[in-house]
Backbone as a printed PyTorch tensor [residue, N CA C, xyz], in Angstrom:
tensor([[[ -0.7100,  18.0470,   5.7190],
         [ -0.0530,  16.9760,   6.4410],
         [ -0.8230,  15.6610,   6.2800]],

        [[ -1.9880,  15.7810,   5.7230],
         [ -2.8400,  14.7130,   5.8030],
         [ -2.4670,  13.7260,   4.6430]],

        [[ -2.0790,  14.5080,   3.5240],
         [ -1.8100,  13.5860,   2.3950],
         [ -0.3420,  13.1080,   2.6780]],

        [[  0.5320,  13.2580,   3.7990],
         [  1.4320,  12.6920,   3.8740],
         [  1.2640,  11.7200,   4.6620]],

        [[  0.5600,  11.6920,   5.8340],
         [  0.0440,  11.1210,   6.7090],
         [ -0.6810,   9.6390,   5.3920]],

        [[ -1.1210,   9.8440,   4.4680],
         [ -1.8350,   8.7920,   3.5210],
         [ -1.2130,   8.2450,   2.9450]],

        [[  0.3160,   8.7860,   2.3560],
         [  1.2870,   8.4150,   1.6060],
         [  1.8960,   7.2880,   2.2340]],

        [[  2.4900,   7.8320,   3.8030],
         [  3.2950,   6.7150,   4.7140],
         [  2.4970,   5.8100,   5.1260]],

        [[  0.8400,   5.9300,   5.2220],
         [  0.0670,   4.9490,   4.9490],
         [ -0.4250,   3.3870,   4.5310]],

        [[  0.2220,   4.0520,   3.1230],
         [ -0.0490,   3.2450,   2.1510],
         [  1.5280,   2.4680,   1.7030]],

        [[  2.6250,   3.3620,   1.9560],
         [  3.7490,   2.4220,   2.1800],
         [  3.9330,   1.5160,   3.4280]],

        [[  3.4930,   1.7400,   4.4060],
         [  3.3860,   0.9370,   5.2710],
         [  2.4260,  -0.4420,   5.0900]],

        [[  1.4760,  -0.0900,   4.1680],
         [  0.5510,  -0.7790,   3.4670],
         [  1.1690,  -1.9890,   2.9170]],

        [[  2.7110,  -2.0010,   2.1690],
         [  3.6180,  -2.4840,   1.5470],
         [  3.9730,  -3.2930,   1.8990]],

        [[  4.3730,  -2.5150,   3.0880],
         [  5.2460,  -3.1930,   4.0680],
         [  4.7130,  -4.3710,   4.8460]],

        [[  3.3310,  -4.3620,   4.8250],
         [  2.4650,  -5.2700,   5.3610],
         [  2.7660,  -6.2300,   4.0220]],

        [[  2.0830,  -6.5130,   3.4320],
         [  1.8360,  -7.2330,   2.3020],
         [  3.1330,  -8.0350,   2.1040]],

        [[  4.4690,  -7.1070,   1.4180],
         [  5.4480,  -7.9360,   1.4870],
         [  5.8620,  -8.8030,   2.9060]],

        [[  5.6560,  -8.3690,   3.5570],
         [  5.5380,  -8.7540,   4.9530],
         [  4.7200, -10.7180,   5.4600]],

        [[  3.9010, -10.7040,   4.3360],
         [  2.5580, -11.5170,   4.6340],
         [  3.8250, -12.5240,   3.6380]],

        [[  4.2910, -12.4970,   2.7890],
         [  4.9670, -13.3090,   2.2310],
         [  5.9810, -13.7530,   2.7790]],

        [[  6.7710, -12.9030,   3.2190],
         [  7.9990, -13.3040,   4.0980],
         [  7.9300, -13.9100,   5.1790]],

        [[  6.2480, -13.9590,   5.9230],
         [  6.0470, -14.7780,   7.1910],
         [  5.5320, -16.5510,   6.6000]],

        [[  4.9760, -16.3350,   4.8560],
         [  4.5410, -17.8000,   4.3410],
         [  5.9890, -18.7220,   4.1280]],

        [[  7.2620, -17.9460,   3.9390],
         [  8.4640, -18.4440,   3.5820],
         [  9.1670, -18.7340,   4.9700]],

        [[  9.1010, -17.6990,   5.7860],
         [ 10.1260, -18.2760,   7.5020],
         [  9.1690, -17.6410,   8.0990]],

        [[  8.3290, -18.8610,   8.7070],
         [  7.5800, -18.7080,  10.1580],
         [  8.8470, -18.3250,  11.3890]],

        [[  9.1090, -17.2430,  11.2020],
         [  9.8300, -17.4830,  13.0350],
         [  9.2970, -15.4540,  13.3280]],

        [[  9.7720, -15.3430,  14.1430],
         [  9.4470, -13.9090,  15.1840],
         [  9.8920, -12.6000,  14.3940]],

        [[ 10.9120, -12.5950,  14.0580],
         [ 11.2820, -11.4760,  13.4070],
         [  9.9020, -11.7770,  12.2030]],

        [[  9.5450, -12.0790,  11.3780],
         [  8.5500, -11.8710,  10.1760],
         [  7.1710, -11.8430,  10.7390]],

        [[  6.8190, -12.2170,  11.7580],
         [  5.8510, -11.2200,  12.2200],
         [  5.6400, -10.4060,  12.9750]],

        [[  6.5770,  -9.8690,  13.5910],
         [  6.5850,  -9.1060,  14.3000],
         [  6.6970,  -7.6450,  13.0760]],

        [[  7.4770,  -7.9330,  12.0570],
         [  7.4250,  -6.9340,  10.8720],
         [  6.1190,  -6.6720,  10.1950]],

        [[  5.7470,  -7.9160,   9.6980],
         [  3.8390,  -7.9390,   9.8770],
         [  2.7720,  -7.3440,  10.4430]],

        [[  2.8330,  -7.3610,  11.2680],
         [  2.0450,  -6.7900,  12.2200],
         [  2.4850,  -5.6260,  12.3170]],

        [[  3.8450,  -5.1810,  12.4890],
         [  4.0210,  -3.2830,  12.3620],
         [  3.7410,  -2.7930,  11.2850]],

        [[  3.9270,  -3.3240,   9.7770],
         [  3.7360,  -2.7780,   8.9170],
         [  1.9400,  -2.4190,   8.7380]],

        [[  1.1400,  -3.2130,   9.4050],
         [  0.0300,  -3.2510,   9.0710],
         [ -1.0140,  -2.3050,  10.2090]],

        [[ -0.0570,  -2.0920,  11.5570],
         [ -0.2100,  -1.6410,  12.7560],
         [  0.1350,  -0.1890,  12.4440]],

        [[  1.0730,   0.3190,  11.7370],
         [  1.5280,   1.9160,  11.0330],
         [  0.6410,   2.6240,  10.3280]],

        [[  0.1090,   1.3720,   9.3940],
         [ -0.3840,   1.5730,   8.6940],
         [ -1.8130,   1.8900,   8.5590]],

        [[ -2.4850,   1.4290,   9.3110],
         [ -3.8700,   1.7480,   9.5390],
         [ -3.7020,   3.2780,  10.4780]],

        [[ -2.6450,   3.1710,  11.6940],
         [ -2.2800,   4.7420,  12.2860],
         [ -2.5040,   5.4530,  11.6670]],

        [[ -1.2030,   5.7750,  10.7530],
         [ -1.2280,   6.7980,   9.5300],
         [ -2.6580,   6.9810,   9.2080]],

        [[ -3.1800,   6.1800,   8.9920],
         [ -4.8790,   6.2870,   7.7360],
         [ -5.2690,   6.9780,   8.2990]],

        [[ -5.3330,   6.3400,   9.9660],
         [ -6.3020,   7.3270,  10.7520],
         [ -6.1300,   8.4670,  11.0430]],

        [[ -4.7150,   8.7350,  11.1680],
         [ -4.5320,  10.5170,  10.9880],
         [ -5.0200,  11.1370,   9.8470]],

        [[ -4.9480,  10.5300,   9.0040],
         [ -4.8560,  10.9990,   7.8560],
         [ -6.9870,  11.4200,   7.1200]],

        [[ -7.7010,  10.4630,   7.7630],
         [ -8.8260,  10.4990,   8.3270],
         [ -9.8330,  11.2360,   8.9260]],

        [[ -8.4660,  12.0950,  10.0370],
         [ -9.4210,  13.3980,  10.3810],
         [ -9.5420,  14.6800,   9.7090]],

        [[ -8.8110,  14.7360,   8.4580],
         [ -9.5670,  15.6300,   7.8510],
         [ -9.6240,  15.5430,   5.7600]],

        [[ -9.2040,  14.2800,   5.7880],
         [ -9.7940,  14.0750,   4.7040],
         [-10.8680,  12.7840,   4.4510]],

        [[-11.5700,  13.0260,   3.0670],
         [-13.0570,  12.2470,   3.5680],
         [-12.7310,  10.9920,   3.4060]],

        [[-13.4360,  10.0530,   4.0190],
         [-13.5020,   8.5280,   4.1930],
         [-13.1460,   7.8700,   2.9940]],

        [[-14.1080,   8.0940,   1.5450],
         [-13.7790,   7.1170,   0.7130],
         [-11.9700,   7.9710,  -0.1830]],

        [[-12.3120,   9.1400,  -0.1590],
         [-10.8670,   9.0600,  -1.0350],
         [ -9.5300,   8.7050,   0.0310]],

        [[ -9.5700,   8.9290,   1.0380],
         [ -8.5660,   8.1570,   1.7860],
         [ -8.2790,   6.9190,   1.5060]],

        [[ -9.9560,   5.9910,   1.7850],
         [ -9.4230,   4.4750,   1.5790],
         [ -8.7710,   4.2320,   0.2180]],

        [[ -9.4340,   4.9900,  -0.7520],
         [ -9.0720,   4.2580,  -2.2370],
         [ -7.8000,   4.9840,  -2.4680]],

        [[ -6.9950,   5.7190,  -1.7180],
         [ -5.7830,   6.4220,  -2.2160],
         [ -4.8860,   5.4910,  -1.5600]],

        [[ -5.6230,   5.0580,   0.0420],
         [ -4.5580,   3.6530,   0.5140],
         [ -4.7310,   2.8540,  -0.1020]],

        [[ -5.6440,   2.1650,  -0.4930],
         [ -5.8600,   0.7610,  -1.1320],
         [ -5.1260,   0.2900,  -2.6110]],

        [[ -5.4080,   1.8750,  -3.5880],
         [ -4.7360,   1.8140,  -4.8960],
         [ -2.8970,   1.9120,  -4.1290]],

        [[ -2.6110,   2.5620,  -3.2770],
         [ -0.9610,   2.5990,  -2.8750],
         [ -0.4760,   1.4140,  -2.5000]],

        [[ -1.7860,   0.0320,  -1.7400],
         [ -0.9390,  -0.7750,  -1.2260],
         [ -1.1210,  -1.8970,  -2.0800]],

        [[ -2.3230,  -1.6880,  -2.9950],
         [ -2.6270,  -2.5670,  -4.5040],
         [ -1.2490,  -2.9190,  -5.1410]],

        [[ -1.2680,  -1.5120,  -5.5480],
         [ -0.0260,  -1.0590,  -7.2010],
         [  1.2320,  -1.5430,  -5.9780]],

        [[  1.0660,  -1.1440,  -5.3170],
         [  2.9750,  -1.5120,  -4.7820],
         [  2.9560,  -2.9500,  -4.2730]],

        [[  1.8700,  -3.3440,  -3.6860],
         [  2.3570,  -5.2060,  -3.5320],
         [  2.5540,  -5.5140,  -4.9890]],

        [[  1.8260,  -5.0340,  -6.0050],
         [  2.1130,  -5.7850,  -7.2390],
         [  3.6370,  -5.4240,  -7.7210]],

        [[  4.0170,  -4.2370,  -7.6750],
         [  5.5300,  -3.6050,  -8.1220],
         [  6.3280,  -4.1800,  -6.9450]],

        [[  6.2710,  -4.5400,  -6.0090],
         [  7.0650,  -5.3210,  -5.1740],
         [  6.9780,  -7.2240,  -5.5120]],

        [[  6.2820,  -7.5700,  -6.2770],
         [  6.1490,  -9.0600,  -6.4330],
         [  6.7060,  -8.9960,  -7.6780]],

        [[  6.6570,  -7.9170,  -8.4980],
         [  7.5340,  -7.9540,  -9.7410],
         [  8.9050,  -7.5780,  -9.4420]],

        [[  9.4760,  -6.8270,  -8.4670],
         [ 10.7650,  -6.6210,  -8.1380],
         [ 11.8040,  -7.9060,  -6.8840]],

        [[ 11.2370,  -8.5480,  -6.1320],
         [ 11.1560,  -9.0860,  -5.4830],
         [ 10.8110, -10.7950,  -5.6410]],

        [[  9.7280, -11.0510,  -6.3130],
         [  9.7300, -12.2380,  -6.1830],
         [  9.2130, -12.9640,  -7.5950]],

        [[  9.9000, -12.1000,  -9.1280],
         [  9.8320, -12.4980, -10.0800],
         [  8.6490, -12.8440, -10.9320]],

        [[  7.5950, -12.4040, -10.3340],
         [  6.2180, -11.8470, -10.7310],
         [  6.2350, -11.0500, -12.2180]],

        [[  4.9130, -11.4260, -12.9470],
         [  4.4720, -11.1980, -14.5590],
         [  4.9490,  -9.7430, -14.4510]],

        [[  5.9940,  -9.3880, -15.5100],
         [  5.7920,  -8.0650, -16.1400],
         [  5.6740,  -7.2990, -17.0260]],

        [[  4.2690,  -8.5650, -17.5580],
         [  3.3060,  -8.0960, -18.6980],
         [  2.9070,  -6.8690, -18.4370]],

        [[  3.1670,  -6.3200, -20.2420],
         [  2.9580,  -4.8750, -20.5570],
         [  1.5350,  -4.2830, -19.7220]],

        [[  0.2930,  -5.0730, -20.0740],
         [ -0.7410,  -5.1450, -19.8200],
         [ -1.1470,  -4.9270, -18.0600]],

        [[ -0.4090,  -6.0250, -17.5680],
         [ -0.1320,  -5.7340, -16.2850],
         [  0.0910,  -4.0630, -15.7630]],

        [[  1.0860,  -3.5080, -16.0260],
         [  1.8150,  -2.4830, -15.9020],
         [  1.1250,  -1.3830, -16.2110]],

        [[  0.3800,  -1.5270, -16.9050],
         [ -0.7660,  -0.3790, -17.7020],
         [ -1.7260,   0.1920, -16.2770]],

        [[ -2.3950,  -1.4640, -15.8780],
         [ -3.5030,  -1.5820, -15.0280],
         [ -2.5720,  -0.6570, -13.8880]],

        [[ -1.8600,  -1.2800, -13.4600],
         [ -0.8640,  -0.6320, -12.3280],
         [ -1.3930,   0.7060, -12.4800]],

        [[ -0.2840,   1.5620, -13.5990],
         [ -0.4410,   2.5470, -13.7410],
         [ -1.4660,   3.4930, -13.7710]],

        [[ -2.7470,   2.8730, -13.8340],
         [ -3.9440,   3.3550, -13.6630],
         [ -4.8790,   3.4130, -12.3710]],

        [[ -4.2220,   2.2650, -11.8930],
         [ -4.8620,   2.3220, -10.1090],
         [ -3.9490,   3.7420,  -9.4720]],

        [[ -2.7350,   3.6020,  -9.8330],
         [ -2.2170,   4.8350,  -9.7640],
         [ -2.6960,   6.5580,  -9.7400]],

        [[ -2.8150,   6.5200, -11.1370],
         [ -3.5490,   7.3520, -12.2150],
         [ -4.9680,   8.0110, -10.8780]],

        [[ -5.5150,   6.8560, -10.8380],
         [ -6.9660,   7.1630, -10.3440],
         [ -6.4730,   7.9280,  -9.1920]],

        [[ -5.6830,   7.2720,  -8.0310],
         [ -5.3900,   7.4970,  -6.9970],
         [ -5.0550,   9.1730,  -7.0240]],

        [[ -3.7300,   9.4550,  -7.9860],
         [ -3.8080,  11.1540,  -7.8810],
         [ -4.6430,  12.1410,  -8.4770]],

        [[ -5.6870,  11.1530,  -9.6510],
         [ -7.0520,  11.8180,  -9.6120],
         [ -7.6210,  12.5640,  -8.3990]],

        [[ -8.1730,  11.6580,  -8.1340],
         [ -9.1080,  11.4110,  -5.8440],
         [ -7.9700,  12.6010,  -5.1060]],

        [[ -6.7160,  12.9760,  -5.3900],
         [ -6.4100,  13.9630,  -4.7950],
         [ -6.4750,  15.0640,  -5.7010]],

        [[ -6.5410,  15.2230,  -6.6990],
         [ -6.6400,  16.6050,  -7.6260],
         [ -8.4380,  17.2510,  -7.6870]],

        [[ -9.0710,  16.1020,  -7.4130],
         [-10.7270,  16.8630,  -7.1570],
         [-10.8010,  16.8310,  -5.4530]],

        [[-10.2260,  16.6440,  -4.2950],
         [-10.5700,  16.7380,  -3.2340],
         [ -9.8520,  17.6200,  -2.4420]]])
């Protein structure tokens, strides 16, 4: 349950981030109030997710989830580079991430 608990995590992670943009474009209540939940879920989740898996592969399994997806959300969303090169790196913060769960 824990690696699901990390998964919704790190989409919530997303949800923050895209979130942080949508409050630089319309300052009003609804965009931060989404802000702040996405980022408020999101640390929750971690912390469940926390009590029984270890500290650093948690963070770097959230961090690479909310990395790679603000970037795949700025390329879907707000017309962001989608240099090959780009996409590689992605794929490798990725990569690493289900590494950190296949040795732990």
């Amino acid at each position: 349950m824990s690696w699901v608990f990390l998964v919704m995590a790190g989409l919530f992670e997303m949800m923050g981030v895209l979130m942080i943009n949508k409050w630089n474009k319309d300052r009003n209540l609804k965009s931060i109030l989404l802000l702040v939940a996405g980022f408020g879920l999101s640390f929750g989740f971690l912390s469940l997710a926390m009590r029984t898996l270890p500290m650093g592969t948690a963070y770097a399994v959230w961090t690479g989830i909310g990395a790679s997806g603000g970037a795949i959300l700025g390329m879907i969303f707000y017309g962001e580079s989608r240099n090959a090169l780009r996409i590689v790196f992605i794929a490798m913060v990725l990569g690493s991430a289900v590494g950190l769960k296949l040795v732990s």
